[in-house]
C-alpha beads as a LAMMPS data file, in Angstrom:
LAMMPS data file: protein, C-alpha beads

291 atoms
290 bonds

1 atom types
1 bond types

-500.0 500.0 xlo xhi
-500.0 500.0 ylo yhi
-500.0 500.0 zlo zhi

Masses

1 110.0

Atoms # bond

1 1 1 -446.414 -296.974 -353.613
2 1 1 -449.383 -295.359 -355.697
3 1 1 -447.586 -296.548 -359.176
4 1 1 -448.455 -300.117 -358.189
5 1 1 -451.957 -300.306 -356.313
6 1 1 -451.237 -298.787 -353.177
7 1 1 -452.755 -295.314 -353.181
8 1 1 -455.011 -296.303 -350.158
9 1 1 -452.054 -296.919 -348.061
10 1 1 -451.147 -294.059 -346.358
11 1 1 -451.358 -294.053 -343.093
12 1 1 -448.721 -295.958 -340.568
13 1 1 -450.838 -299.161 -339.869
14 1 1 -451.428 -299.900 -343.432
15 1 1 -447.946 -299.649 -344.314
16 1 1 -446.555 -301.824 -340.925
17 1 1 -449.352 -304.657 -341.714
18 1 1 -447.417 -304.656 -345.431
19 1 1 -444.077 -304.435 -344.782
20 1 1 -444.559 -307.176 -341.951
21 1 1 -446.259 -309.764 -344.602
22 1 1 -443.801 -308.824 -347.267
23 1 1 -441.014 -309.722 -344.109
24 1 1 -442.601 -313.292 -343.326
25 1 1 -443.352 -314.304 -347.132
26 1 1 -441.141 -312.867 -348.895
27 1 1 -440.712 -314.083 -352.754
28 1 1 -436.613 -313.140 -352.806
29 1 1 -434.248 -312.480 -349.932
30 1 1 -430.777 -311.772 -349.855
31 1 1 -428.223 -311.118 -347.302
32 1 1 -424.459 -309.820 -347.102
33 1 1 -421.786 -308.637 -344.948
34 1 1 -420.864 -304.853 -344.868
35 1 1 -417.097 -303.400 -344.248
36 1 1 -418.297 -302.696 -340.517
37 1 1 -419.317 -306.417 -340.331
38 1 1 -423.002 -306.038 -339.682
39 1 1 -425.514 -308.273 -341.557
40 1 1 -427.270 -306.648 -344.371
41 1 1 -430.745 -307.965 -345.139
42 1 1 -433.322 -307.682 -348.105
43 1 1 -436.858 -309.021 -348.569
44 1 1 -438.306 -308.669 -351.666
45 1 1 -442.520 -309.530 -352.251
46 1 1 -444.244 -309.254 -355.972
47 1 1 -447.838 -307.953 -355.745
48 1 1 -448.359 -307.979 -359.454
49 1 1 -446.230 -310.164 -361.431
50 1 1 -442.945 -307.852 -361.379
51 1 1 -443.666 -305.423 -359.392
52 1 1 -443.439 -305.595 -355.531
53 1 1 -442.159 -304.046 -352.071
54 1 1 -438.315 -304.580 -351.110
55 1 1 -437.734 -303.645 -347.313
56 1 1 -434.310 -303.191 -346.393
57 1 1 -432.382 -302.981 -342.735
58 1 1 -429.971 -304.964 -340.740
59 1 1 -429.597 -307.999 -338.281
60 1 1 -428.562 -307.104 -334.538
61 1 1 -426.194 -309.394 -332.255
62 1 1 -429.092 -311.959 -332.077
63 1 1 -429.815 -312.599 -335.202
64 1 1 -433.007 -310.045 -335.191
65 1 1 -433.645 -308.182 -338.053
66 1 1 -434.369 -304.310 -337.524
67 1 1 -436.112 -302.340 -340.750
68 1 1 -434.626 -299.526 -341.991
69 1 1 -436.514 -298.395 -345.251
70 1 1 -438.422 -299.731 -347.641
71 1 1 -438.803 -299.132 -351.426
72 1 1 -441.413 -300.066 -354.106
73 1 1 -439.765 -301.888 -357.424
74 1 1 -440.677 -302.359 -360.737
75 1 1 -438.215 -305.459 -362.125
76 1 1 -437.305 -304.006 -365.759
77 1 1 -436.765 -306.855 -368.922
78 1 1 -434.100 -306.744 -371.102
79 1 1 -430.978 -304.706 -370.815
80 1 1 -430.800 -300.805 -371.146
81 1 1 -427.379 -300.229 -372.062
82 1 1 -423.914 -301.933 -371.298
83 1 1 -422.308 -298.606 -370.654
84 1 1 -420.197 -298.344 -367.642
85 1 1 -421.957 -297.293 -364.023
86 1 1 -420.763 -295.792 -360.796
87 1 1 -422.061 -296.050 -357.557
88 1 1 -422.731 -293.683 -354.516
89 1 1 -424.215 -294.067 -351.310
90 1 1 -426.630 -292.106 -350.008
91 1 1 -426.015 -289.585 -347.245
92 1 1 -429.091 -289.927 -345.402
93 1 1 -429.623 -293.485 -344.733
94 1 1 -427.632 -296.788 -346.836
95 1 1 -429.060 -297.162 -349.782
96 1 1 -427.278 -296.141 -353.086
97 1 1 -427.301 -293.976 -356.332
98 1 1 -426.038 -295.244 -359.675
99 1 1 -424.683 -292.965 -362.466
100 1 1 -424.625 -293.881 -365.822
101 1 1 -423.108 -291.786 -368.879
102 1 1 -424.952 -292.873 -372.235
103 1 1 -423.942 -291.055 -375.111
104 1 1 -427.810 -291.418 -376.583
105 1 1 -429.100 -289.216 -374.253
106 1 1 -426.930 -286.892 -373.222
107 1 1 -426.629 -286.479 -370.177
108 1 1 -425.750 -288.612 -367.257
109 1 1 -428.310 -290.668 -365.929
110 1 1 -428.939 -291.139 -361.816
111 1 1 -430.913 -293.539 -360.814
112 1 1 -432.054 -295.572 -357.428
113 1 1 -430.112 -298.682 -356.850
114 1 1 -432.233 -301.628 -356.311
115 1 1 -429.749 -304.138 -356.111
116 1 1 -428.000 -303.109 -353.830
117 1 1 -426.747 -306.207 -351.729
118 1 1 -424.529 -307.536 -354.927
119 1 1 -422.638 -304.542 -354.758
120 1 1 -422.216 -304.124 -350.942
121 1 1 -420.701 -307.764 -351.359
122 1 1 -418.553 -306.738 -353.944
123 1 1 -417.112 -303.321 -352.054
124 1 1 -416.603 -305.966 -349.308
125 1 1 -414.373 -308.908 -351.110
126 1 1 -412.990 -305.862 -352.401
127 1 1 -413.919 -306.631 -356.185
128 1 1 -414.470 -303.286 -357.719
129 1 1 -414.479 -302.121 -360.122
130 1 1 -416.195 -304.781 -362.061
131 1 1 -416.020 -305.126 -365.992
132 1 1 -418.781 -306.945 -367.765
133 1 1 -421.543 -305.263 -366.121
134 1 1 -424.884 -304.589 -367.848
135 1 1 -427.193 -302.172 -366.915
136 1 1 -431.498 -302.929 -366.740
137 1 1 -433.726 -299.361 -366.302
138 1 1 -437.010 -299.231 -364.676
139 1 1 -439.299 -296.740 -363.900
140 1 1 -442.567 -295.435 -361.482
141 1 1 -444.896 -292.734 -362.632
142 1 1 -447.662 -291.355 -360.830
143 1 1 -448.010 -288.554 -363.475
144 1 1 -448.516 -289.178 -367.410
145 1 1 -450.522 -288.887 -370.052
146 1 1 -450.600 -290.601 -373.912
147 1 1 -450.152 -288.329 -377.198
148 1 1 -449.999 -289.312 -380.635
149 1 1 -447.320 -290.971 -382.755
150 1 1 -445.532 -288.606 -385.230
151 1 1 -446.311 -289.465 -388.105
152 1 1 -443.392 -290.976 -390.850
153 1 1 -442.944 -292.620 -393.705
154 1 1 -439.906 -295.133 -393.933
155 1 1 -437.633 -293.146 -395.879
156 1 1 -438.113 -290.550 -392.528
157 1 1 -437.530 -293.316 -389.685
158 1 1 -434.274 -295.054 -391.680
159 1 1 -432.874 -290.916 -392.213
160 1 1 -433.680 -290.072 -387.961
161 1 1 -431.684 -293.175 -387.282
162 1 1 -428.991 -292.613 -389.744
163 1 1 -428.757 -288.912 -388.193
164 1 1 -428.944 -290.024 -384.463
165 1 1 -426.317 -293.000 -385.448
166 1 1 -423.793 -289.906 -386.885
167 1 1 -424.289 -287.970 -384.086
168 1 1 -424.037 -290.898 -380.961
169 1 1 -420.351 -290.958 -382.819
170 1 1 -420.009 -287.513 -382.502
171 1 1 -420.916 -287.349 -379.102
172 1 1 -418.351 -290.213 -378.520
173 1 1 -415.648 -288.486 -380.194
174 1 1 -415.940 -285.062 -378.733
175 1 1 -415.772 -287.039 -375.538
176 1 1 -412.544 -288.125 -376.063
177 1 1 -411.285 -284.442 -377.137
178 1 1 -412.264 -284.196 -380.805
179 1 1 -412.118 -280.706 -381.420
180 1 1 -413.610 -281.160 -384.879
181 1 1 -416.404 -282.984 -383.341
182 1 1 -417.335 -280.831 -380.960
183 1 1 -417.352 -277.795 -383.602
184 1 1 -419.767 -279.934 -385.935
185 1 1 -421.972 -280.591 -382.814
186 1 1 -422.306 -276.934 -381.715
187 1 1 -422.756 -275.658 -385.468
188 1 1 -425.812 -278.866 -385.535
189 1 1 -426.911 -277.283 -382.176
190 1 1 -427.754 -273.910 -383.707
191 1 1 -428.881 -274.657 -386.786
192 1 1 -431.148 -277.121 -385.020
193 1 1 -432.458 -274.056 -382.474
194 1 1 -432.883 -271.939 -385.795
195 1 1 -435.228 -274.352 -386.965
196 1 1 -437.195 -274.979 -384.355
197 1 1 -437.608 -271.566 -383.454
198 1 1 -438.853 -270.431 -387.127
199 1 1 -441.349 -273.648 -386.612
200 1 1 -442.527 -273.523 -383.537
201 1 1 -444.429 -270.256 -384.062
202 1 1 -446.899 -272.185 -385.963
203 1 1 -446.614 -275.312 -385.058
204 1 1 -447.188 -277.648 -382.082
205 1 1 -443.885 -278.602 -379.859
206 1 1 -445.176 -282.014 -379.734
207 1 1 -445.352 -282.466 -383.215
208 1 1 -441.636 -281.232 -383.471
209 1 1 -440.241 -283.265 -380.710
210 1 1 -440.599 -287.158 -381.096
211 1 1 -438.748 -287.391 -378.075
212 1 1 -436.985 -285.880 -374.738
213 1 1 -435.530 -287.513 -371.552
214 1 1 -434.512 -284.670 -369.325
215 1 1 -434.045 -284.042 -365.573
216 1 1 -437.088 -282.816 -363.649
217 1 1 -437.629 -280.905 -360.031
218 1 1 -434.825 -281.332 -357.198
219 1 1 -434.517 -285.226 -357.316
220 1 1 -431.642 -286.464 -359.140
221 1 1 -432.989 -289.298 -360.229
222 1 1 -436.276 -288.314 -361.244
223 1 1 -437.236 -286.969 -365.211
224 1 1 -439.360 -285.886 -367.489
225 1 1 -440.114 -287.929 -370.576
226 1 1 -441.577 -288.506 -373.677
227 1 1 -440.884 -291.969 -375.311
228 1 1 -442.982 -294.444 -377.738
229 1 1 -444.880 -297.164 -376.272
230 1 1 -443.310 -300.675 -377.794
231 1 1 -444.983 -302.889 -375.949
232 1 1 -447.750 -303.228 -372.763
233 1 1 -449.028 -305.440 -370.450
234 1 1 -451.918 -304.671 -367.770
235 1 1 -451.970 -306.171 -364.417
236 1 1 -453.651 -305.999 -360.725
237 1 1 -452.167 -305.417 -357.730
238 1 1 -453.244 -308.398 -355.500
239 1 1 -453.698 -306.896 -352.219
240 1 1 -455.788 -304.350 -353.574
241 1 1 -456.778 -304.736 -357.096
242 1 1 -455.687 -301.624 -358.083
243 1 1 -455.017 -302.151 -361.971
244 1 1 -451.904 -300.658 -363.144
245 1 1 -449.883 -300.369 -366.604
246 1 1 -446.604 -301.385 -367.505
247 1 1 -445.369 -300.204 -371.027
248 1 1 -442.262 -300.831 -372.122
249 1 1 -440.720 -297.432 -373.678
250 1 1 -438.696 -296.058 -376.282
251 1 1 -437.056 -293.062 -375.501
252 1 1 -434.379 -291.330 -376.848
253 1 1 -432.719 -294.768 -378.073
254 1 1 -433.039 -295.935 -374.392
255 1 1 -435.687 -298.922 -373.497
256 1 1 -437.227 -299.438 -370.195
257 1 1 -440.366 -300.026 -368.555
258 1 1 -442.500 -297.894 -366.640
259 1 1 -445.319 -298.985 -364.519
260 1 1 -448.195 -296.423 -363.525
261 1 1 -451.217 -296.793 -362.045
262 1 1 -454.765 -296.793 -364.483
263 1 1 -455.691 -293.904 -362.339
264 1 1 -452.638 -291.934 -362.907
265 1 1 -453.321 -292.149 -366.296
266 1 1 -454.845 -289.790 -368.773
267 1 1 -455.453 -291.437 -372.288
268 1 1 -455.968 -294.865 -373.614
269 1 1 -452.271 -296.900 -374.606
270 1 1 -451.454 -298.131 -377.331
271 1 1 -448.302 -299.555 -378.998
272 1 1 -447.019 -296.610 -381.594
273 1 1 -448.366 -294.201 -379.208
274 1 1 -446.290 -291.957 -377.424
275 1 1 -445.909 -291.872 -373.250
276 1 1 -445.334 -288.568 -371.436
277 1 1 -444.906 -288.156 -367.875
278 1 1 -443.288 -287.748 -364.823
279 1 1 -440.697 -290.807 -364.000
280 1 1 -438.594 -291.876 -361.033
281 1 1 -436.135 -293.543 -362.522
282 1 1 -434.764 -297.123 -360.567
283 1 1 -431.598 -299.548 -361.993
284 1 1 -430.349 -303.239 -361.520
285 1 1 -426.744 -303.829 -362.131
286 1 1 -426.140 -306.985 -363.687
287 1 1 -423.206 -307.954 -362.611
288 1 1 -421.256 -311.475 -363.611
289 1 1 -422.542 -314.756 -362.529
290 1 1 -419.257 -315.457 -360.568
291 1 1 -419.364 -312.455 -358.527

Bonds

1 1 1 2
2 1 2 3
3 1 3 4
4 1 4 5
5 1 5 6
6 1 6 7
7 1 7 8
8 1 8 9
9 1 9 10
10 1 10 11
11 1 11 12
12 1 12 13
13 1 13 14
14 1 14 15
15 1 15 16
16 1 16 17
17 1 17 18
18 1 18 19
19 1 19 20
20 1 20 21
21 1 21 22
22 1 22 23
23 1 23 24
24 1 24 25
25 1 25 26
26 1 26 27
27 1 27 28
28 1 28 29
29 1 29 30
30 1 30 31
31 1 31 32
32 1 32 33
33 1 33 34
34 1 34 35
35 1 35 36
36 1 36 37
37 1 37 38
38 1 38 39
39 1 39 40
40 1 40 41
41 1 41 42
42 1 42 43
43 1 43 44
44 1 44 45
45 1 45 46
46 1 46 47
47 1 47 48
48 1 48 49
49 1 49 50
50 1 50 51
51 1 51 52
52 1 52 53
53 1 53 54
54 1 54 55
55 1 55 56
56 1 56 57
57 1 57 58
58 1 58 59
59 1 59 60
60 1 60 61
61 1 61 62
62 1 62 63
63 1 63 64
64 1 64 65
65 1 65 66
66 1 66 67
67 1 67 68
68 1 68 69
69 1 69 70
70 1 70 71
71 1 71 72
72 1 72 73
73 1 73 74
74 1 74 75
75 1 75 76
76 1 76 77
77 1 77 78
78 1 78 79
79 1 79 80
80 1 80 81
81 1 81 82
82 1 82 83
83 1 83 84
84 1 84 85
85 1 85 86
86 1 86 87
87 1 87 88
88 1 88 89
89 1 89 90
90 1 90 91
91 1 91 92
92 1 92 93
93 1 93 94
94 1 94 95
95 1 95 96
96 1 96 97
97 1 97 98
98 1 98 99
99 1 99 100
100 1 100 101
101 1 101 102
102 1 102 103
103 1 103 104
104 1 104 105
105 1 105 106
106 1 106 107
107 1 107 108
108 1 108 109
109 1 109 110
110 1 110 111
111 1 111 112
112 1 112 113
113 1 113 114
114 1 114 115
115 1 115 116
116 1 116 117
117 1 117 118
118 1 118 119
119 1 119 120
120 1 120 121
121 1 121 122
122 1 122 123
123 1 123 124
124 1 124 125
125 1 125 126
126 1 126 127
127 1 127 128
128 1 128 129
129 1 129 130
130 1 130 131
131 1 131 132
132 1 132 133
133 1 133 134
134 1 134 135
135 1 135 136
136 1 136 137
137 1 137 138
138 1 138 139
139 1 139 140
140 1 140 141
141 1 141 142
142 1 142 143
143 1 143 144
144 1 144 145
145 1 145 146
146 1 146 147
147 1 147 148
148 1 148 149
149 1 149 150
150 1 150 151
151 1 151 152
152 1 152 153
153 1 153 154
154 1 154 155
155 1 155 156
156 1 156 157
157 1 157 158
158 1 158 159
159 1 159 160
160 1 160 161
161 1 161 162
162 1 162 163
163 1 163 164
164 1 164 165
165 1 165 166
166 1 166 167
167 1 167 168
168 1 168 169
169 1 169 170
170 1 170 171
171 1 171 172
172 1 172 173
173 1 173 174
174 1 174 175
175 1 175 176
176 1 176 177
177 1 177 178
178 1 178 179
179 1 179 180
180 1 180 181
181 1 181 182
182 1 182 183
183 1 183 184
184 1 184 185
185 1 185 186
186 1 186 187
187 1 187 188
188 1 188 189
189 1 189 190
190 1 190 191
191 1 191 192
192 1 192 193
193 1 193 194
194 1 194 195
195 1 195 196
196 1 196 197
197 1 197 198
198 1 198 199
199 1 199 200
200 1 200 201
201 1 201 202
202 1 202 203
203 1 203 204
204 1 204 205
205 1 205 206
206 1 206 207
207 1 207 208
208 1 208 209
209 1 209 210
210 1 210 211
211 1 211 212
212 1 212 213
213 1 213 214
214 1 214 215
215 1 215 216
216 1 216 217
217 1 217 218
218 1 218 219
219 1 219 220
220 1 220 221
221 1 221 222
222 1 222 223
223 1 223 224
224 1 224 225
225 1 225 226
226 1 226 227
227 1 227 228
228 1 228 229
229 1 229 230
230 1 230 231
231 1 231 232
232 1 232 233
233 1 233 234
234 1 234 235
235 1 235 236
236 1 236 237
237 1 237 238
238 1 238 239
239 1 239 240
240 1 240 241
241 1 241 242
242 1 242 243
243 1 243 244
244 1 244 245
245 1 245 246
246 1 246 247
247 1 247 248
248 1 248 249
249 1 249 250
250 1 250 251
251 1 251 252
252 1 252 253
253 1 253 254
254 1 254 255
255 1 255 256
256 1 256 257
257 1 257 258
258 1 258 259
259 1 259 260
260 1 260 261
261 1 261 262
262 1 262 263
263 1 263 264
264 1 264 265
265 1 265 266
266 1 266 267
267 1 267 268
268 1 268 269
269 1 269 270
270 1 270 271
271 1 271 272
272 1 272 273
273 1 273 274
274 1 274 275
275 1 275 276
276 1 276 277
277 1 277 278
278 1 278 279
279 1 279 280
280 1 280 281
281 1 281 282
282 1 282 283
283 1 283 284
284 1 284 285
285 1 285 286
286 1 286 287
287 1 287 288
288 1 288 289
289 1 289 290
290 1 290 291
């Protein structure tokens, strides 16, 4: 809720007094039927343009509708990657996990479902698995801070992305069982650690690493990242006025948005620069039109 404008609201009252106006005006709702047969409601509310509260529950025998959770969103543009997702409820309370495997960053992406009322529908017509689905990333910090571009000339950017396009098909190859690909992989592994480990005694590990998307603490779908800023936007939240930051990222071949709040960060940004902080990590399936 801090990541956009809420870090006053932490006690009960606050949060009640929101949840109850994002009920009676909400911007979005959607409902479904679940395999049990109970009603499944959402009500979605924007605060500051895209971003917004979604509280989820259920409707009782008279038509009554009980909360169950809520979540804060951040409604990513664009679309992340069209590799294939799976999807996993969660054991505490129904709301789901998706998990993506994207060859560009190696290793398998979890992330909070907020859509989930599509899928529910689907499990319940009995429609999975779907092909043709796409797959928009979005993200909340309340951690992060802005570094410095790396510097390169163009005959540097076009050999990185002739050297991260040979090794995406490596990756995909030595998922299929390519032996040979997997032995060119682990020999680029260690010549890779030999290098960095001669360099980094003098230099910085920031200005060796452009980029890194890797797991962070207990949460599965939270990370650690560092990514170039491509594009930003600031807003307000309208309740509060909180100003917050979205900026669109670049990292590790992956583009999403991440919305943190001014506060939250430390350093001006700009487009080129880079982003590094402390994500949790949220996904819309978009599934086909006649779903």
């Amino acid at each position: 809720m801090r990541a956009i404008g809420f870090s006053d609201y932490s006690d009960r009252k606050k949060i009640r007094n929101l949840l109850t106006d994002v009920i009676m005006n909400s911007d979005q709702r959607a409902y479904t039927l679940n395999q049990e047969g109970i009603m499944l409601g959402e009500f979605s509310k924007n605060f500051a343009g895209s971003v917004g509260v979604t509280v989820c529950g259920e409707f009782d025998e008279e038509d009554k509708f009980i909360y169950d959770y809520y979540f804060p969103y951040l409604n990513g543009t664009g679309i992340t990657t069209h590799e294939d997702v799976s999807v996993e409820r969660h054991a505490a309370k129904d709301s789901y996990a998706g998990v993506c495997d994207d060859v560009k960053v190696g290793i398998s992406l979890i992330f909070y479902l907020k859509n989930r009322i599509p899928y529910v529908k689907a499990q319940t017509t009995g429609k999975l698995p779907i092909r043709g689905t796409t797959l928009t990333l979005s993200a909340l910090s309340v951690s992060g801070s802005i570094m410095m571009p790396i510097q390169k000339d163009e005959e540097q950017k076009l050999r990185v992305k002739k050297n991260s396009a040979n090794r995406n098909n490596l990756l995909a190859a030595a998922r299929k069982g390519d032996e040979d690909a997997i032995e060119t992989l682990t020999l680029e592994d260690m010549d890779m650690y030999t290098t960095i480990s001669r360099k980094i005694q003098k230099e910085d590990v920031f200005s060796l690493v452009d980029t890194y998307f890797m797991p962070y603490g207990v949460e599965c779908d939270q990370y650690s990242i560092l990514g170039e800023i491509v594009s930003m936007q600031e807003a307000a939240n309208d309740v509060t006025g909180e100003k917050i930051y979205i900026l669109r990222i670049c990292c590790n071949e992956l583009t999403f948005d991440v919305c943190i709040n001014i506060i939250d960060l430390f350093g001006e940004p700009q487009v080129g620069r880079r982003f590094k902080g402390i994500i949790w990590l949220q996904g819309k399936i978009n599934f086909p039109e006649d779903l």
